[in-house]
C-alpha atoms as a printed R data frame, in Angstrom:
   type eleno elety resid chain resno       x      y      z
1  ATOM     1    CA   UNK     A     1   0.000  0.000  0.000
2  ATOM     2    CA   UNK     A     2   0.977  3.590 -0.934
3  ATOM     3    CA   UNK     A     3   2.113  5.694  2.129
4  ATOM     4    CA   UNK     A     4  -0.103  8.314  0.705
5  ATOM     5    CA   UNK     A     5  -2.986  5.930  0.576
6  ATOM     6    CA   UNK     A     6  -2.233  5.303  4.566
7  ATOM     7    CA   UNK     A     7  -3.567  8.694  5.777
8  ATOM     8    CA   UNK     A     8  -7.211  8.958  4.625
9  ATOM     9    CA   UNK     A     9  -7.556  5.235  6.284
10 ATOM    10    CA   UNK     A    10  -6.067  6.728  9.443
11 ATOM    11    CA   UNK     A    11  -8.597  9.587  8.975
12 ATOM    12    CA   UNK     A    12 -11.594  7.378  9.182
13 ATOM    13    CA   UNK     A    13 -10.495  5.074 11.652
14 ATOM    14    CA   UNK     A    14  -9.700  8.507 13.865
15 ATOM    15    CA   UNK     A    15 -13.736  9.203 12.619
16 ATOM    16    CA   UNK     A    16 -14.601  6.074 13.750
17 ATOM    17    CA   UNK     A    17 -13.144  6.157 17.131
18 ATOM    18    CA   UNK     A    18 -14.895  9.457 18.045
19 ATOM    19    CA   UNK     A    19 -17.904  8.359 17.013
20 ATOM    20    CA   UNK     A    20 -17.880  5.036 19.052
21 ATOM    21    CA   UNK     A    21 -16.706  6.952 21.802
22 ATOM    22    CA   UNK     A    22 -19.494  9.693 21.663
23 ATOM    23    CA   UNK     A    23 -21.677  6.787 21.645
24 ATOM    24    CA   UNK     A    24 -20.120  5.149 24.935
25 ATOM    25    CA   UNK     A    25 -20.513  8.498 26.679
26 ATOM    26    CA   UNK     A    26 -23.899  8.274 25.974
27 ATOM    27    CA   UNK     A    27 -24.652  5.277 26.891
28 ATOM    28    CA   UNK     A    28 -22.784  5.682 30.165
29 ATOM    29    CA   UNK     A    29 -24.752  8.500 31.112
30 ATOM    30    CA   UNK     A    30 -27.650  6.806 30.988
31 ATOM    31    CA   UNK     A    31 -26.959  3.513 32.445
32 ATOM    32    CA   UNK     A    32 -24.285  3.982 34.986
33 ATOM    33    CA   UNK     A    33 -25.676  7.240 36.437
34 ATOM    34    CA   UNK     A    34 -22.715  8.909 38.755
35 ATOM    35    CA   UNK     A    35 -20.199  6.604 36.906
36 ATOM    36    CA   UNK     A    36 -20.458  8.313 33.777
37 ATOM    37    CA   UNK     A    37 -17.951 10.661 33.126
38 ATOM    38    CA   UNK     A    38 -15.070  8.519 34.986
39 ATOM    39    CA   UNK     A    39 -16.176  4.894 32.922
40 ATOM    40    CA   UNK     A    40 -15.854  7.706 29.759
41 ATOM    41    CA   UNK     A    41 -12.536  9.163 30.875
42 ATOM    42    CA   UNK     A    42 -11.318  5.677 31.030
43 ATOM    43    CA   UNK     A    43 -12.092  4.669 27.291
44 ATOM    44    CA   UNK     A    44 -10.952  7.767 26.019
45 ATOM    45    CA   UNK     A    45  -7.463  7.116 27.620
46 ATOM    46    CA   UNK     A    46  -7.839  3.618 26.261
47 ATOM    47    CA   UNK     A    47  -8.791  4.548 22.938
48 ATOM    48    CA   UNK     A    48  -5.506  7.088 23.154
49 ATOM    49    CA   UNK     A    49  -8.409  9.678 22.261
50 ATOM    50    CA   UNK     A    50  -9.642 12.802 23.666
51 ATOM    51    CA   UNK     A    51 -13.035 12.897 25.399
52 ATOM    52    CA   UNK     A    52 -15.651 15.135 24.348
């Protein structure tokens, strides 16, 4: 594969991640009430991504 073929991949995948994570978040904050925000910190630092 083309190195210049590498970044729009990386692109989506980054796309990807945000969007699962946005999901998380809200799922968290609806299920596990005063948990929330430290279960999302924790897959944001596992996902090497910033939280939202």
């Amino acid at each position: 594969m083309p190195a210049a073929d590498l970044r729009p991949l990386l692109d989506g995948v980054e796309r990807d991640l945000a969007g699962f994570l946005a999901l998380a978040t809200g799922w968290a904050g609806e299920q596990l009430a005063d948990h929330a925000a430290p279960a999302a910190a924790a897959l944001a630092r596992v996902l090497a991504h910033p939280a939202r």
